[in-house]
Residue frames as qw, qx, qy, qz and C-alpha x, y, z in Angstrom:
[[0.022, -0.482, -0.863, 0.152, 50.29, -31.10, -21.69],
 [0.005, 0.601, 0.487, 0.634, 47.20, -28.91, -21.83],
 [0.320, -0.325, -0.579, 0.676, 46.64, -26.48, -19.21],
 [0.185, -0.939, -0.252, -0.146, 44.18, -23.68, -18.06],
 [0.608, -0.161, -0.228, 0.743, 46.53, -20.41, -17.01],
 [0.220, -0.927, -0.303, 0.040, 45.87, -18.15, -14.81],
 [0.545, 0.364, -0.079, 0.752, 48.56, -15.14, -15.70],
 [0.086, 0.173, -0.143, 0.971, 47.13, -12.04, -14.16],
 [0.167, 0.407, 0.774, -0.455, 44.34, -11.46, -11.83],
 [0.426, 0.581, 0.133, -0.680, 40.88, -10.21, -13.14],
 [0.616, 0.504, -0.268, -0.543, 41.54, -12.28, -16.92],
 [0.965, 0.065, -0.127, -0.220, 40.78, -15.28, -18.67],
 [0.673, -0.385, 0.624, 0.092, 42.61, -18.18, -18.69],
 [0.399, 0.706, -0.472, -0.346, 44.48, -18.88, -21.38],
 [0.953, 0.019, 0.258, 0.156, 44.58, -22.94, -22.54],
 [0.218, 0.821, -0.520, -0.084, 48.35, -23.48, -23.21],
 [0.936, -0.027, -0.312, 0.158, 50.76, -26.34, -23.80],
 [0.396, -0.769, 0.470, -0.178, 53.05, -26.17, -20.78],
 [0.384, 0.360, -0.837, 0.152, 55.37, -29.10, -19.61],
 [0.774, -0.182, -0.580, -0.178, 54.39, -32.13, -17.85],
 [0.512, -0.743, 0.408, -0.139, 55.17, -31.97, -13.98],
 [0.541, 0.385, -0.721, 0.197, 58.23, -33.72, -12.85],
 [0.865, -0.462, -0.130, -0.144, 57.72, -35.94, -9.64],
 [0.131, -0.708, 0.608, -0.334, 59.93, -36.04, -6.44],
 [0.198, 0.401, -0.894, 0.033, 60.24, -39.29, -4.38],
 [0.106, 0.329, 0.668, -0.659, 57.51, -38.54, -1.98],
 [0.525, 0.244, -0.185, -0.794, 55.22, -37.10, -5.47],
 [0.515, 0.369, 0.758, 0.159, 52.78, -39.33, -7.80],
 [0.126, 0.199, -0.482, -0.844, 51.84, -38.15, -10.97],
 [0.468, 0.188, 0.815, -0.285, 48.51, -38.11, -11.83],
 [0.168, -0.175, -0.682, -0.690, 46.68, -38.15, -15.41],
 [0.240, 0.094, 0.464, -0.847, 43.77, -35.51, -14.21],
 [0.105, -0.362, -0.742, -0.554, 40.23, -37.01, -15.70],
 [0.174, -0.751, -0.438, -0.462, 37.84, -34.61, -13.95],
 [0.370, -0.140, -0.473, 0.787, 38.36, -31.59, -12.01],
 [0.233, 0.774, 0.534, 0.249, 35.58, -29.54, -10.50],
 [0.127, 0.418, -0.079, 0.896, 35.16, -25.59, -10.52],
 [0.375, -0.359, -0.572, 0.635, 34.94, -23.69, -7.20],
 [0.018, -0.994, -0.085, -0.069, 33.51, -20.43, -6.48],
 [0.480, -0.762, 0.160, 0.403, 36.67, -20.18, -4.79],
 [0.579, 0.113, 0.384, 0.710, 38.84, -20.48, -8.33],
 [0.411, 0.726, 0.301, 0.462, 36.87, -17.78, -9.26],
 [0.399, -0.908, -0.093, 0.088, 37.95, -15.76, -6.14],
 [0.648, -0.471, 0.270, 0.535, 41.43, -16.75, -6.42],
 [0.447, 0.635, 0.565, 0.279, 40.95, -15.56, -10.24],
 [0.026, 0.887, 0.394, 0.240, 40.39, -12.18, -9.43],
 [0.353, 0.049, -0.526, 0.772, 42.49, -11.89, -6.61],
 [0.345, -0.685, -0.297, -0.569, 39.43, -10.96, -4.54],
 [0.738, -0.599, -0.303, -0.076, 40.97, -11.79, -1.28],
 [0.044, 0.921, -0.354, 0.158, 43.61, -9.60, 0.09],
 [0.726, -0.397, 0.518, -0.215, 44.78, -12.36, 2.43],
 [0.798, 0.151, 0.515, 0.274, 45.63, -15.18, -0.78],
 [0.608, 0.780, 0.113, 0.095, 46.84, -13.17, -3.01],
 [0.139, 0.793, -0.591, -0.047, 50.59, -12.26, -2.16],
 [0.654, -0.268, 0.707, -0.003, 50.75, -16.23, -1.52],
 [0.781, 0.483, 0.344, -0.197, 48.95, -17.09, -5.05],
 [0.557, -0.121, 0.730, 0.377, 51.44, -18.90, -7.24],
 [0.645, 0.663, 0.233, -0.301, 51.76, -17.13, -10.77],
 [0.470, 0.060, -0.721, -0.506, 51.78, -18.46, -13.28],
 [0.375, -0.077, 0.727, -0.570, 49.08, -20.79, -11.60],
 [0.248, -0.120, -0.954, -0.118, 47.17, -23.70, -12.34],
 [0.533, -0.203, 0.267, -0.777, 43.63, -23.42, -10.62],
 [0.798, -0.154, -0.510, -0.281, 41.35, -26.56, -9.53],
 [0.315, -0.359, 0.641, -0.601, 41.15, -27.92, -6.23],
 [0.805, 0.005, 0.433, -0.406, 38.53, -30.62, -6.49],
 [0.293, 0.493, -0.766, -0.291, 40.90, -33.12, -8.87],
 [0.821, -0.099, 0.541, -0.153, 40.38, -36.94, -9.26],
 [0.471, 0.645, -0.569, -0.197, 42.65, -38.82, -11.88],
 [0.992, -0.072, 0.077, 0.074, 44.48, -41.82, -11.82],
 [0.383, -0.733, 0.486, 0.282, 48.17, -42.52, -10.88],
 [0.818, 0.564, -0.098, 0.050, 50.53, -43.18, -13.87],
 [0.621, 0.415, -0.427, 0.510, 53.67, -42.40, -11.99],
 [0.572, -0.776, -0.192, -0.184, 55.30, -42.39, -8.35],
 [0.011, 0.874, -0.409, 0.264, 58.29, -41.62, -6.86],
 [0.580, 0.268, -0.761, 0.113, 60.63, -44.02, -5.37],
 [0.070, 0.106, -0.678, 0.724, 59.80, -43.47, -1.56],
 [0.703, -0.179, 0.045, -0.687, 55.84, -44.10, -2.35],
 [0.103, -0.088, -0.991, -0.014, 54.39, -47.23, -0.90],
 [0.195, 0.259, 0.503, -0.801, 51.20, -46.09, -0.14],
 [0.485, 0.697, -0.045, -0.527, 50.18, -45.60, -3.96],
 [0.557, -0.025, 0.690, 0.462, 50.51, -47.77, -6.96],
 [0.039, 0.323, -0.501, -0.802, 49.93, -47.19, -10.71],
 [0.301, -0.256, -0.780, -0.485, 46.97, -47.19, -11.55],
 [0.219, -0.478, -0.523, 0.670, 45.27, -46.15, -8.30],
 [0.052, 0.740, 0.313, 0.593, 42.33, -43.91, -8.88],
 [0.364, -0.573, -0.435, 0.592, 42.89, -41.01, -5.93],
 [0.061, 0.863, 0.351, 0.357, 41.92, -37.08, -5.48],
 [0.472, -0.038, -0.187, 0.860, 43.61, -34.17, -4.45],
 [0.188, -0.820, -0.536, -0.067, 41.62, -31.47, -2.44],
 [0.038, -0.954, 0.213, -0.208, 42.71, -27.68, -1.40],
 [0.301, -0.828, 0.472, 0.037, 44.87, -28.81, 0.97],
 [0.660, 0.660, -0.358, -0.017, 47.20, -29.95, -1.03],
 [0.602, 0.409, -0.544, 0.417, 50.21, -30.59, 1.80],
 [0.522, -0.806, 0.099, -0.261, 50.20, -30.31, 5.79],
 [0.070, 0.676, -0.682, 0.270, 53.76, -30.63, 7.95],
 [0.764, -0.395, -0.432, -0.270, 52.09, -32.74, 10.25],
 [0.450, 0.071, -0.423, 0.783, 54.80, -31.16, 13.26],
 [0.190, -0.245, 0.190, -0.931, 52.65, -27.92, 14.15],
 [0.392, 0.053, 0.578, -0.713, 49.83, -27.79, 16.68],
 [0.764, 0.238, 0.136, -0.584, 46.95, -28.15, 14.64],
 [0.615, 0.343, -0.696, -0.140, 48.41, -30.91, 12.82],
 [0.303, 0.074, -0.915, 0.258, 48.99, -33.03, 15.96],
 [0.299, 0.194, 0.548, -0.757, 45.76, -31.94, 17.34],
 [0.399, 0.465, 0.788, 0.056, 43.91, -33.33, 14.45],
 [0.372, 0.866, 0.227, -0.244, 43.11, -29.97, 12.39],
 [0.573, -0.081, 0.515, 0.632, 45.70, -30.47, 9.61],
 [0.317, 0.735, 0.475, 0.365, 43.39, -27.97, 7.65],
 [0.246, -0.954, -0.170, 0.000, 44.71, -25.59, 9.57],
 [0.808, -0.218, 0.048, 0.545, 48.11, -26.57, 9.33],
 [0.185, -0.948, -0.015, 0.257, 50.28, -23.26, 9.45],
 [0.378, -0.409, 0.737, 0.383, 52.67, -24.61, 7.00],
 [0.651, 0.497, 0.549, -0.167, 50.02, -26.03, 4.50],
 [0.190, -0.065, 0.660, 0.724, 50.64, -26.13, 0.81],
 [0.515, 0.529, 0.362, -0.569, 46.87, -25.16, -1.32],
 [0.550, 0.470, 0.627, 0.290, 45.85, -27.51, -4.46],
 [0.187, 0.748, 0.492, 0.405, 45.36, -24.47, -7.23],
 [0.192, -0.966, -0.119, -0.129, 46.75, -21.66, -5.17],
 [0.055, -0.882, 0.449, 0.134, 50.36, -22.38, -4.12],
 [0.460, -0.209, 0.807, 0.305, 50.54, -25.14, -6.07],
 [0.457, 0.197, -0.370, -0.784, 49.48, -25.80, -9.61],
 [0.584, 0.164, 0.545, -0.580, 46.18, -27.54, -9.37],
 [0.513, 0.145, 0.835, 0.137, 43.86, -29.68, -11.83],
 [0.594, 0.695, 0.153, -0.376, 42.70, -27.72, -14.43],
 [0.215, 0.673, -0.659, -0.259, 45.28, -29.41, -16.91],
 [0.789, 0.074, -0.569, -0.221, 45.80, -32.89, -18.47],
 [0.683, -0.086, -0.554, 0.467, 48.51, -33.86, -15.21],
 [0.363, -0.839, 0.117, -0.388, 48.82, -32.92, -11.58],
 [0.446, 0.243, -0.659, 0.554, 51.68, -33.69, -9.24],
 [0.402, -0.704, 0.141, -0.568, 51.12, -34.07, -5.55],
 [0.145, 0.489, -0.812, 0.284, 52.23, -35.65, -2.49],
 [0.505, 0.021, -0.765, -0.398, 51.45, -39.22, -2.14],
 [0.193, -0.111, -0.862, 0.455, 50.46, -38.87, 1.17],
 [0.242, 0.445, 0.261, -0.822, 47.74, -36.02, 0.86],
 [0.765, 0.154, -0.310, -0.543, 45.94, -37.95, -2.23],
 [0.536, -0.142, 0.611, -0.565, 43.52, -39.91, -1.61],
 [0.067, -0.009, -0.800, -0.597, 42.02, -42.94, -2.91],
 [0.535, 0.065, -0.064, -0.840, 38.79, -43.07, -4.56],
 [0.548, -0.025, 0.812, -0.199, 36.73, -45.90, -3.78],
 [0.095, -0.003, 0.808, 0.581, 35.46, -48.34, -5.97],
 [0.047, -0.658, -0.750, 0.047, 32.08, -48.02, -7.68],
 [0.156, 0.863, 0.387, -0.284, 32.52, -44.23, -7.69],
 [0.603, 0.722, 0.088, 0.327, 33.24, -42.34, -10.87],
 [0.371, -0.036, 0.034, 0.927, 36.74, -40.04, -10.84],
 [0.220, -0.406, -0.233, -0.856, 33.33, -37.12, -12.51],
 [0.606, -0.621, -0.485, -0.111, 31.19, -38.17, -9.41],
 [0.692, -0.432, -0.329, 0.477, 34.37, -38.02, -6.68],
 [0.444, 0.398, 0.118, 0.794, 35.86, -34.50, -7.85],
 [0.016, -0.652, 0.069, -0.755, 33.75, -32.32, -6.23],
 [0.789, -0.539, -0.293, 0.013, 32.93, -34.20, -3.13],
 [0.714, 0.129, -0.218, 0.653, 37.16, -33.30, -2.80],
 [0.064, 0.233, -0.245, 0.939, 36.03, -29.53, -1.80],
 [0.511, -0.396, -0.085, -0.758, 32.46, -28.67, -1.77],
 [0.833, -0.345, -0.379, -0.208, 31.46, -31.95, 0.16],
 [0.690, -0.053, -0.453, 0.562, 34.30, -32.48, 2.41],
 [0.097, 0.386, -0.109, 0.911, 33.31, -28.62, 3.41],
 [0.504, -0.382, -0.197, -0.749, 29.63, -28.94, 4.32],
 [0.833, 0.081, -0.531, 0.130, 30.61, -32.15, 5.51],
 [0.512, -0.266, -0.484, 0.658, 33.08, -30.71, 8.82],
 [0.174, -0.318, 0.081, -0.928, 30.93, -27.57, 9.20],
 [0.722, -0.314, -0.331, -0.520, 27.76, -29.95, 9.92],
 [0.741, 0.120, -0.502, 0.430, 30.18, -32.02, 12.07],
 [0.262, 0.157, -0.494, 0.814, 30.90, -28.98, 14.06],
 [0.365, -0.426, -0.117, -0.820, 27.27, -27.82, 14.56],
 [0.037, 0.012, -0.961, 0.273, 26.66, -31.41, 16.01],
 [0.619, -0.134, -0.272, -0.724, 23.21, -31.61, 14.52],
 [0.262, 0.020, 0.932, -0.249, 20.84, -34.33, 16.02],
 [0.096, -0.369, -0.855, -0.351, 17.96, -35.97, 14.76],
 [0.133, -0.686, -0.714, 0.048, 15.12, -33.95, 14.51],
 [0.311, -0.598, -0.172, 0.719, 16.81, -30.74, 15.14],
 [0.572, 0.754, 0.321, 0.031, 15.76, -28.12, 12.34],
 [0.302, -0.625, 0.118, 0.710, 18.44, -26.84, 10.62],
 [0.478, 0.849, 0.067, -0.216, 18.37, -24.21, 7.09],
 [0.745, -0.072, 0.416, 0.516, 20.68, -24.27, 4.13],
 [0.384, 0.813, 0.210, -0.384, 21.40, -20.88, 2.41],
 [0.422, 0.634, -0.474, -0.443, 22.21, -21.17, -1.28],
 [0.851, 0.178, 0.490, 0.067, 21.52, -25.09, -2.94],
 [0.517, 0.793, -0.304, -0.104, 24.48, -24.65, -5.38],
 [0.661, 0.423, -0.604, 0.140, 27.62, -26.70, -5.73],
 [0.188, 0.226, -0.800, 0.523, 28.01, -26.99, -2.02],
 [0.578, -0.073, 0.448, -0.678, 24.32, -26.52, -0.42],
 [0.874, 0.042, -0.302, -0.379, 22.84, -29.46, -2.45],
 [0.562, 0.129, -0.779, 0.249, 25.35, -31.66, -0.96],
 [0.172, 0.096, -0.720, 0.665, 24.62, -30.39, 2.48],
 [0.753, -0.088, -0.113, -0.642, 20.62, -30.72, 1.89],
 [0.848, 0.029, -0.528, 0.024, 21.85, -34.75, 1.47],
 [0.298, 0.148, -0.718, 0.611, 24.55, -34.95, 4.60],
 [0.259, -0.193, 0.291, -0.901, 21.60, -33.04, 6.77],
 [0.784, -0.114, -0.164, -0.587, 18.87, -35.37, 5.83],
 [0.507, 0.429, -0.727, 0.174, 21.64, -37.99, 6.58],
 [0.292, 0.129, -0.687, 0.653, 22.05, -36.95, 9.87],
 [0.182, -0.552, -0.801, 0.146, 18.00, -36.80, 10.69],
 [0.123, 0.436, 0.264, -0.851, 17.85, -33.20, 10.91],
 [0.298, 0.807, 0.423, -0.286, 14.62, -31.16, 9.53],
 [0.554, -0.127, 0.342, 0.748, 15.78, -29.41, 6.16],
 [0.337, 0.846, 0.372, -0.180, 15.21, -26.05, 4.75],
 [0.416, -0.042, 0.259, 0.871, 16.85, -24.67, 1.93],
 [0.159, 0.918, 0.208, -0.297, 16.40, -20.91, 0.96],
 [0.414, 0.148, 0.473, 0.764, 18.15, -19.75, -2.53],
 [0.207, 0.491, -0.188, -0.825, 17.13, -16.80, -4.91],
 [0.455, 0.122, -0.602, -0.645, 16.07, -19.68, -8.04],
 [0.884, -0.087, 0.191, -0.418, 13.09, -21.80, -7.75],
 [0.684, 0.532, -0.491, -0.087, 14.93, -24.25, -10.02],
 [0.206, 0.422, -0.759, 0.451, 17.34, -24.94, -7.17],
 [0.271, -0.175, 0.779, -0.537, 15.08, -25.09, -4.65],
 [0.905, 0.161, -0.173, -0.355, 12.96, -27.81, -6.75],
 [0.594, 0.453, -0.629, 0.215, 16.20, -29.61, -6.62],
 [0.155, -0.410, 0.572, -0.694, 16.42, -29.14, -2.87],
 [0.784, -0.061, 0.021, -0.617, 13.28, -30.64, -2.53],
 [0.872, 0.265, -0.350, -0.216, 13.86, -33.35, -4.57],
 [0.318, 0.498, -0.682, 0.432, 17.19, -34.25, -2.35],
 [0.460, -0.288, -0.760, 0.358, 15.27, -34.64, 0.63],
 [0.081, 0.095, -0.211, 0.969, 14.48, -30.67, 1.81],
 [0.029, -0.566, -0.816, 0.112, 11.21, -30.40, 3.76],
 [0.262, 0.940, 0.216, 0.031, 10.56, -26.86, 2.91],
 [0.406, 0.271, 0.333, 0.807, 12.05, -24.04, 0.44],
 [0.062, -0.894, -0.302, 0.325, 11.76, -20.81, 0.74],
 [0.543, 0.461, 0.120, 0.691, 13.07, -18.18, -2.38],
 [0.324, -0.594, -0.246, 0.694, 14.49, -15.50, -0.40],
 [0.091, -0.028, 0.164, 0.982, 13.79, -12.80, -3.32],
 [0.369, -0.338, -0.612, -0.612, 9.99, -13.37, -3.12],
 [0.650, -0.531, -0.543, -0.005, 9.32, -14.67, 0.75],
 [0.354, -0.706, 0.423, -0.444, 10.20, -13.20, 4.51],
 [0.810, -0.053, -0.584, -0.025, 12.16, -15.94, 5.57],
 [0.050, 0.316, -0.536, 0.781, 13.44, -14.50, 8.60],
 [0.409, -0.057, 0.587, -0.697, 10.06, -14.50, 9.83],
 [0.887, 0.011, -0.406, -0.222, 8.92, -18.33, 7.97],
 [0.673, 0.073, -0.672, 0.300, 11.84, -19.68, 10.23],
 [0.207, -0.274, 0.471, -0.812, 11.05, -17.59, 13.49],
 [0.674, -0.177, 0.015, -0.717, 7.92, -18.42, 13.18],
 [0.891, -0.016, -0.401, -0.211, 8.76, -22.08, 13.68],
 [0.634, -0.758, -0.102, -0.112, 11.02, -21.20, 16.04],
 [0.110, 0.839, -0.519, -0.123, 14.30, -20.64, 14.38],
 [0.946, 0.021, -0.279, 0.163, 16.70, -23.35, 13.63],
 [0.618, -0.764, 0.130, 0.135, 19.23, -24.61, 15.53],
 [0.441, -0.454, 0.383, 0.673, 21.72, -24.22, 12.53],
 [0.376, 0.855, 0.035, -0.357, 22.19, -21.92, 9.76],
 [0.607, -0.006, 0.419, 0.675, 24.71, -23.35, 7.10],
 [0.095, 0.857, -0.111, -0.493, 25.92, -20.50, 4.60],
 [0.818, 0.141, 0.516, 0.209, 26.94, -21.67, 1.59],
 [0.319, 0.884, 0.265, 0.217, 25.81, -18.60, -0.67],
 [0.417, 0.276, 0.053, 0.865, 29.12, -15.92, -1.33],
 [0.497, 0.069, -0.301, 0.811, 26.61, -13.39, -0.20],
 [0.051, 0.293, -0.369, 0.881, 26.39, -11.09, 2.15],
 [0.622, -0.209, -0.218, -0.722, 22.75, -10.87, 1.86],
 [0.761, -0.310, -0.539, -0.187, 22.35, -14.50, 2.88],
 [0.445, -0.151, -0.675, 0.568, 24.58, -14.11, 6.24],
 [0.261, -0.106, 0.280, -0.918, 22.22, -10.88, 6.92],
 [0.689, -0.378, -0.094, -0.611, 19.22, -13.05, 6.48],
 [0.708, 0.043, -0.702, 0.066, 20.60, -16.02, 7.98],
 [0.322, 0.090, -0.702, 0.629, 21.62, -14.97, 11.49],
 [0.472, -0.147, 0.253, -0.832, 18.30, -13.58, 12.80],
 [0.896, -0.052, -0.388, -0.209, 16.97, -17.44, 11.82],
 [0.450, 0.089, -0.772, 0.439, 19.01, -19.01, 14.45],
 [0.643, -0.566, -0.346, -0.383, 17.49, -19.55, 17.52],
 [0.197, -0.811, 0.515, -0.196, 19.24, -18.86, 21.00],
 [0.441, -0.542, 0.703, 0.132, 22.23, -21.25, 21.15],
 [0.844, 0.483, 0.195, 0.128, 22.04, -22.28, 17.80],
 [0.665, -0.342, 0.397, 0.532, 24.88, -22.00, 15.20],
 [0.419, 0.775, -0.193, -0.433, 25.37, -19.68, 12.59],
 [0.863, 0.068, 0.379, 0.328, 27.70, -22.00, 10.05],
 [0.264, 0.853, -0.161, -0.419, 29.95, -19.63, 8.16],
 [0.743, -0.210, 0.557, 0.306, 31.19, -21.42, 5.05],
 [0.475, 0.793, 0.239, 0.299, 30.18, -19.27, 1.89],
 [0.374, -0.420, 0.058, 0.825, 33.10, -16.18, 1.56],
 [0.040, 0.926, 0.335, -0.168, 32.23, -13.12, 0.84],
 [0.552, 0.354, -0.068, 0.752, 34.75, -11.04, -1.00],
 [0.293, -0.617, 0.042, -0.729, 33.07, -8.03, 1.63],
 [0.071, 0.131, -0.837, 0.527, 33.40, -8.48, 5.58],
 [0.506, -0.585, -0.607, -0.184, 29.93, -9.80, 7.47],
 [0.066, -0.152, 0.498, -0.851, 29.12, -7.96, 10.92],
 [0.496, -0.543, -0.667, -0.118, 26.21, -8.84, 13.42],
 [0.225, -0.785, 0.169, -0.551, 24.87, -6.75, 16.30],
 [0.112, 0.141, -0.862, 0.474, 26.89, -7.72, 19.60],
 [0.607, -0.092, 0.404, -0.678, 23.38, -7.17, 21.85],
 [0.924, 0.025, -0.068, -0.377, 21.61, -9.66, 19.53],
 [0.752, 0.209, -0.625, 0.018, 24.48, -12.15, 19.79],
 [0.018, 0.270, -0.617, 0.739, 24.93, -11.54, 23.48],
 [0.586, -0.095, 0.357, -0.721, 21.06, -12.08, 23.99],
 [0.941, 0.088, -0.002, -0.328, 20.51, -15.10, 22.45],
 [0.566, -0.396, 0.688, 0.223, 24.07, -16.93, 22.72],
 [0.911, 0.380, 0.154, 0.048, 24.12, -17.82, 19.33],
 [0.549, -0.547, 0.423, 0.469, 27.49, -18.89, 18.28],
 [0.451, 0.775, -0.267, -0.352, 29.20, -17.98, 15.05],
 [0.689, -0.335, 0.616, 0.181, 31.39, -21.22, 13.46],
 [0.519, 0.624, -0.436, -0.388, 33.41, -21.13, 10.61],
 [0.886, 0.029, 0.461, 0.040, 34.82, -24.16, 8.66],
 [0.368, 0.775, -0.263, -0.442, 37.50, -25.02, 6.72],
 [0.640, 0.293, -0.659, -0.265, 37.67, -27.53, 4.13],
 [0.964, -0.239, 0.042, -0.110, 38.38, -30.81, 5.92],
 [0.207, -0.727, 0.647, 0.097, 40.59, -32.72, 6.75],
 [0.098, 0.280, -0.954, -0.046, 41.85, -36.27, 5.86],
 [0.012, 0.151, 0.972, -0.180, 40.02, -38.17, 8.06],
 [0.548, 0.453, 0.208, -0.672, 36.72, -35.76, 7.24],
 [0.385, 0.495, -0.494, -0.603, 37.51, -36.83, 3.46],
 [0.020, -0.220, 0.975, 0.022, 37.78, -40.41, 3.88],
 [0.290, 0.381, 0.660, -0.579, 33.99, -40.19, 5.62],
 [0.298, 0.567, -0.248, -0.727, 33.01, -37.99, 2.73],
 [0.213, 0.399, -0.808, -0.377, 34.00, -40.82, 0.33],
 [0.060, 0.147, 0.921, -0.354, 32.64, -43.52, 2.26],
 [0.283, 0.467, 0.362, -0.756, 29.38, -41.81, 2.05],
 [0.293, 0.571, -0.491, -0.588, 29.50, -41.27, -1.50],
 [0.220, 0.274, -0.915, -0.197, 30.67, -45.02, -2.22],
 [0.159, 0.210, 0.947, -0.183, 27.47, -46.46, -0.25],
 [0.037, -0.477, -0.770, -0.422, 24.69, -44.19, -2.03],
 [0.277, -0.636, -0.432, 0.577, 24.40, -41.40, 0.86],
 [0.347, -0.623, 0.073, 0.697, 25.73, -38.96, -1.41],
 [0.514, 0.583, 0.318, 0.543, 25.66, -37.62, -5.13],
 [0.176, -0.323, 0.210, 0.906, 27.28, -34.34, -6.46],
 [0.543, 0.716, 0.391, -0.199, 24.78, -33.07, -9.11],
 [0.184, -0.702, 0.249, 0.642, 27.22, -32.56, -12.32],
 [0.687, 0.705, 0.157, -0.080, 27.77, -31.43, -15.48],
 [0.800, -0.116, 0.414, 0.419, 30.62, -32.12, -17.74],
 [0.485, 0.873, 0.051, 0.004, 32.29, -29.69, -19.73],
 [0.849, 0.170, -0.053, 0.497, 35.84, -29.99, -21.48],
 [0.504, -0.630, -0.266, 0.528, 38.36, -27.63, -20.40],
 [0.271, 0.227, 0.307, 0.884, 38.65, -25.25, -23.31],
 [0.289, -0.725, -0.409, -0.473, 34.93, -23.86, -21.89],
 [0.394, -0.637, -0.661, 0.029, 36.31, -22.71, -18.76],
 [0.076, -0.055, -0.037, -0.995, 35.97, -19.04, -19.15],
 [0.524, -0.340, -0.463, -0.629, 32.55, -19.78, -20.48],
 [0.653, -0.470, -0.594, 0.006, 31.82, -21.97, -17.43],
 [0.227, -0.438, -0.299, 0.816, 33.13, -18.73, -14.87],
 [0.191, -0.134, -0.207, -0.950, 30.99, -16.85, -16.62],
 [0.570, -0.427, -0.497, -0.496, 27.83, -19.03, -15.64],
 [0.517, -0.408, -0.582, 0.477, 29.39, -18.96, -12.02],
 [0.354, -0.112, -0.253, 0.894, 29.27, -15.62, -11.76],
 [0.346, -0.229, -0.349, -0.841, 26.20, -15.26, -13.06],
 [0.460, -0.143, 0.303, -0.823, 24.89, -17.60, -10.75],
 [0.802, 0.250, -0.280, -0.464, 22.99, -19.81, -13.48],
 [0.600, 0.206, -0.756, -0.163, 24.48, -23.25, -12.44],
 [0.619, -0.496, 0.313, -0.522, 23.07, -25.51, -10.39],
 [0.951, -0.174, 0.081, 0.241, 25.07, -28.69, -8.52],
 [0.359, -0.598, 0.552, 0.456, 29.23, -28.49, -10.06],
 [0.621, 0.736, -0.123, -0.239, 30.56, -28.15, -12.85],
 [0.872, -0.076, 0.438, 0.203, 33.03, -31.13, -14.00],
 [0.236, 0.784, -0.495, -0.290, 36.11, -30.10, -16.19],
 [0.913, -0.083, 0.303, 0.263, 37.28, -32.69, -18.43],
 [0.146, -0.825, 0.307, 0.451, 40.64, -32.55, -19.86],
 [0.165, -0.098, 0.912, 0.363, 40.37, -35.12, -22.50]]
């Protein structure tokens, strides 16, 4: 089959014919028809994160946000038939034995297998995975529609969850790129007030258009003091890689609001204790989702709540397509096909 390989951190990927996985009892095989691209492939890419990198699986497959259709399954699925469109998202495997697993945070699982990191992921014609941790895709929504919904959405998705927005409550979105446009849509979902703040107008036309009651281009405006002045919100998703946006983001929170920390920085973030000490505001990260976050996610999606904004490009372009991530220049996800 065709594959994207990642050999060595910091350089391209190199399309190669490899071998077809082989499938266990408990695997399916899936025939991948659209995986999207992460910031985070490009992190894992690089090896920007000290922390994934003695774990990162090389040779290595990358993709994380997969959707395909089963073509083979192991003797011990029942869960999954042939032909079954389903997706496979970061987490890739959980034990379901350890704490967080029986406490309901299987994203956390301490045992956890990772789509595209220690396993090989979707950038390739086939993916293998275990037929309990892929999912199916309802009907009515494309395999290119459901792909990224598998990371970015399923992210923005149990961060907003944790903030426990209500209706009416005002909360900001920094960077409207593969993950913030989705979480412009979930936000208006859930009744809150939306502002998104980016660096391109472009985007935050898009915002708009999604549902965003005001935009603000943080390389032109003082948004710190546009969102004081209304009286801060009471949550601050983070979407944007960086830095810049978690410095402008946390002075916009308002006491006992919620910072949202879901963009990663390859560089650590820091706030002043005093100012988090005077105004309670709490700091909450998120990661990915879980099952039962995904299912919701889908659900969403399948009734018209939801769109991904994407573009389709075959998988020999994706060098070219990390280059326009890193530049910045794309706006919604980018859809790898492998056919």
């Amino acid at each position: 089959m065709k594959a994207a390989i990642l050999r060595e951190f910091r350089t391209p990927l190199e399309i190669e014919d490899v071998a077809r996985p082989t499938i266990d009892a408990h695997e399916v095989l899936i025939e991948v028809e659209a995986c999207g691209v992460c910031h985070s492939d490009l992190h894992v890419a690089n090896g920007d994160w000290p922390q994934i990198v003695p774990i990162t699986k090389r040779p290595l497959i990358l993709g994380h946000e997969v959707a395909g259709c089963v073509v083979e399954k192991g003797d011990a699925v029942d869960n999954l038939q042939v032909g079954d469109r389903v997706g496979v998202p970061w987490v890739h495997w959980t034990c379901g034995a350890c704490d967080f697993c029986r406490e309901g945070n299987e994203n956390l699982c301490t045992k956890q297998k990772i789509t595209g990191v220690t396993a090989d992921g979707g950038y390739a014609e086939f993916v293998k995975a275990p037929a309990t941790h892929a999912l199916k895709i309802p009907e009515g929504l494309s395999s290119v529609d459901a792909a990224p919904l598998f990371c970015a959405g399923v992210t923005v998705y149990r961060a907003l969850q944790h903030a426990k927005i209500h209706a009416g409550q005002r909360l900001a979105i920094f960077g409207v790129g593969g993950l913030g446009h989705l979480a412009v849509q979930i936000g208006k979902e859930l009744g809150a007030i939306v502002t998104a703040v980016d660096i391109s107008d472009d985007k935050l036309a898009h915002a708009r258009s999604l549902g965003a009651s005001a935009t603000f281009n943080a390389a032109t405006s003082n948004v710190v003091k546009e969102l004081r002045r209304l009286g801060g919100v009471h949550a601050a998703l983070v979407t944007s890689a960086a830095k810049a946006a978690y410095d402008s983001a946390f002075p916009c929170v308002r006491p006992t609001g919620t910072l949202l920390v879901v963009g990663l920085p390859s560089e650590s973030i820091c706030f002043p204790p005093i100012m988090m000490a005077a105004t309670e505001v709490r700091v909450q990260a998120s990661s990915v989702g879980t099952r039962s976050d995904m299912r919701k996610v889908l659900e969403m999606a399948a009734a018209g709540k939801l769109r991904c904004e994407v573009t389709e490009q075959p998988l020999s372009q994706v060098n070219e397509v990390f280059s326009e991530l890193r530049a910045g220049s794309i706006t919604g996800r980018v859809v790898l096909r492998p056919h």
